[in-house]
C-alpha positions, 0 to 999 in steps of 0.5 A: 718318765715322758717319752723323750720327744714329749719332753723336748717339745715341751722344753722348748715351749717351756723356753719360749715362754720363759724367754718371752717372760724375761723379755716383757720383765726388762725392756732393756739390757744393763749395759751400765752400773753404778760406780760407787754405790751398791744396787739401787732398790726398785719397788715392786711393778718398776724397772730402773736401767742407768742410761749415763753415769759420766755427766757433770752434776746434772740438776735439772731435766727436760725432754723435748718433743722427740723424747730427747733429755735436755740437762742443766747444771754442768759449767760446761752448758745445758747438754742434750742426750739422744736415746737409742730406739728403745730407751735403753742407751745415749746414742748422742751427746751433745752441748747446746748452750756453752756455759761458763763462769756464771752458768746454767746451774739449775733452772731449765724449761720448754715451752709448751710448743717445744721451740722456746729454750729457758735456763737460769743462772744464778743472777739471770733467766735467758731464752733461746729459739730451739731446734728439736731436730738438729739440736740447736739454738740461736737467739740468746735473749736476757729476761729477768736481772738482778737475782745475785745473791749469797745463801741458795744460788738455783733459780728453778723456772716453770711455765705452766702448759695451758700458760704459756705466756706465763713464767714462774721464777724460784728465788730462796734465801740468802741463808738458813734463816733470812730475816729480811724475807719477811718482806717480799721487798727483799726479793728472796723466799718467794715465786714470782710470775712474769709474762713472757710476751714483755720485750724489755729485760725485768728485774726480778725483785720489782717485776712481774707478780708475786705468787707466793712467799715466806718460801725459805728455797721451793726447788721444785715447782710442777704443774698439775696435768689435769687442773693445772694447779702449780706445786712445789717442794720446800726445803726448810731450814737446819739447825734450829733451836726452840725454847733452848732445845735443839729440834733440828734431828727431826724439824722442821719437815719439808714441804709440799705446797699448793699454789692454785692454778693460773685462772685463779691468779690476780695478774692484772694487777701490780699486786696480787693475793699472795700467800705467805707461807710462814718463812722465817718465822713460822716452821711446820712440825715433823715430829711434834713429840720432840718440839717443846711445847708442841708434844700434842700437836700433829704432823703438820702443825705450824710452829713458831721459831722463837713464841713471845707475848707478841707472836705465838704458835697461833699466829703461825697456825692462823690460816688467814696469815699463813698458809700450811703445806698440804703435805709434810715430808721428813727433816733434811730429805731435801725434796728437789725436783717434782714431776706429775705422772698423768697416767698414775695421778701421782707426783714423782719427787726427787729427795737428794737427802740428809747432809746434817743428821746423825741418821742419813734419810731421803736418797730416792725418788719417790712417789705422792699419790693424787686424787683423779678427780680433786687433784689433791694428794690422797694422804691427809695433811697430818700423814706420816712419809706420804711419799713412797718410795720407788728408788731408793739406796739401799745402805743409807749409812754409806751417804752421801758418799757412796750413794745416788743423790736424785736432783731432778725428775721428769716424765717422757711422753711413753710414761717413763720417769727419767731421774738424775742424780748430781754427786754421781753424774748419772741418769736413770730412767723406771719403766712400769714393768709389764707383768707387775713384778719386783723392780730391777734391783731385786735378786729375781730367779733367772729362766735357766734356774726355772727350766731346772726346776720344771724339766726336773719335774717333768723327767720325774713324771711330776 
């Protein structure tokens, strides 16, 4: 055995260095837990902390120039959170935009320059000077009209950094299959790109430049931080039979699409070289094997709802027509948010999941690599879940119930990926860990089950 004071001094260094262990592992102490659903999944080198879990269906983020969380969504306004020094806990709660009956239920951005406040409803895009350092706005200013519509009622807003005289508009469909969007005179299923140094209120339908269409409900739209390309998620459509089959188990995928960036925009025009993306005649094939017709075609491929002498899965496939996804995700994940990471070239997306399959799928948020240098999704266009996940609810057989329902996603200036979710009020917020590690919601051994072990063996003179 080691002489007694050997083994005290050596006890207390093996607590120092566990302590400090622990201490780099977790940045902060859970104060919080989920309410109605079981531990979180955090993949390996990530650590996930709840920050709130008692706000009104958050749907969208934004973190302003001090790290502050500015939220849209609630009937109540657009809220702001102030954090603690450490990123651990909300210190502050505050509404700096009232709401009411058509209120702020999803769109929400910054200027670039952090002093310009926009938010949606579902009829209106509206502005306000902000204040970062007293949380308040003044100024209210009406910018785009005539969005009221049935169907999708989110109208999700990007301005482009290196653009900030540019914002683009999200509209979707009146329904699951809007047959009137096959003409961007409807206004619906499509982007749209308006130039904020306008005075004059514009109608949405009849103003700006047309991006893209044939986009059945793109909610998340985020630009590239390096070549500044814009993308979105697509959520496609439910319930869908094809040659008096049903396919909608597991078709058609959502989507991940590419929309150039602005230098490669025609906006000097009253028309511009916008992409059609197939909606709502063309679908892409997230499992082909059960598509008839399409057995032998791959994940990707673009399909005609309803193929006739006239039109056949080849238009929908004609490229010089329609424009396929980069990537495809599985039916009914409902991609809703989409955030870059500039350090870790990847896009963070927020799946809220499933509502109209035997097999609940999505509930995370999950990660899709990019390439550095191309700034393209490093998976190939045929790859099979080219997300992976980095939390994610653990018993998908209790959603949506009991589980959390990620809605947006946004990263804050230290690298940290703030997540919310609507069902369950709540805002989390991943850290990479510092030693690499497992996530926060796997059971680690703890330093006094450690020192256990090490000062047994030291007694025994292992």
């Amino acid at each position: 055995m080691a002489p007694l004071h050997h083994l005290a001094l050596t006890v207390i260094s093996i607590i120092l260095l566990f302590s400090s262990y622990a201490n780099a592992k977790s940045r902060c102490e859970k104060h919080l837990v989920p309410k109605t659903y079981p531990e979180l999944d955090v993949a390996d080198g990530w650590e996930a902390h709840l920050l709130v879990n008692n706000l009104d269906r958050p749907r969208m983020i934004v973190v302003d120039d001090r790290g502050q969380l500015l939220i849209s969504g609630s009937r109540e306004g657009i809220m702001a959170l102030v954090l603690d020094e450490e990123g651990c806990k909300v210190e502050q709660t505050a509404t700096i935009v009232e709401g009411g009956s058509d209120y702020y239920n999803h769109g929400l951005a910054l200027s670039p320059d952090g002093k310009t406040l926009y938010a949606s409803t579902s009829s209106s895009v509206y502005s306000w000077s902000y204040s970062s350092s007293t949380l308040s706005i003044s100024s209210r200013k009406r910018l785009i009209t005539g969005m009221s519509s049935g169907g999708h009622i989110t109208r999700t807003l990007l301005i482009p950094p290196t653009s900030p005289d540019l914002l683009l508009v999200s509209r979707g469909s009146d329904g699951n299959l809007d047959s009137a969007t096959r003409s961007p005179s409807s206004g619906r299923s499509m982007i749209r790109v308006f130039n904020l140094t306008s005075t004059t209120e514009t109608d949405y339908t009849t103003g700006g430049h047309l991006l893209g269409w044939g986009l059945r409900n793109s909610v998340g739209l985020s630009s590239h931080p390096t070549t500044h390309s814009v993308w979105s998620v697509e959520n496609s459509a439910d319930n869908l039979r094809r040659m008096g089959t049903d396919i909608h188990i597991d078709n058609p995928g959502e989507e991940l699409n590419h929309h150039g960036s602005p230098s490669s925009w025609s906006l000097s025009t009253t028309t511009t070289a916008a992409k059609n993306f197939g909606y709502p005649d063309c679908f892409t094939a997230s499992d082909p094997s059960s598509i008839p017709g399409l057995d032998t075609a791959k994940i990707g491929a673009q399909f005609a709802l309803s193929p006739n002498a006239t039109f056949t899965d080849n238009h929908c496939q004609n490229t010089t027509l329609f424009t396929p996804p980069r990537l495809t995700f599985p039916a009914h994940t409902a991609p809703l948010g989409i955030a870059f990471h500039r350090d870790l070239s990847a896009a963070f997306i927020a799946f809220h999941g499933s509502w109209n399959r035997p097999d609940p799928v999505g509930y995370e948020l999950a990660m899709v690599e990019f390439d550095k240098d191309s700034g393209e999704p490093v998976m190939q266009s045929d790859a099979g879940n080219p997300a992976k996940s980095v939390l994610r609810n653990m018993e998908l057989a209790k959603c949506p119930g009991a589980c959390f329902r990620p809605t947006a996603v946004a990263v804050g200036g230290g690298g940290e990926v703030f997540v919310a979710g609507d069902s369950t009020g709540e805002v989390w917020v991943l850290r990479k860990s510092s030693e690499g590690g497992s996530g926060g919601g796997r059971v680690k051994v703890g330093v006094m089950g450690a020192m256990v072990v090490v000062v047994g063996m030291l007694w025994n003179g292992v």
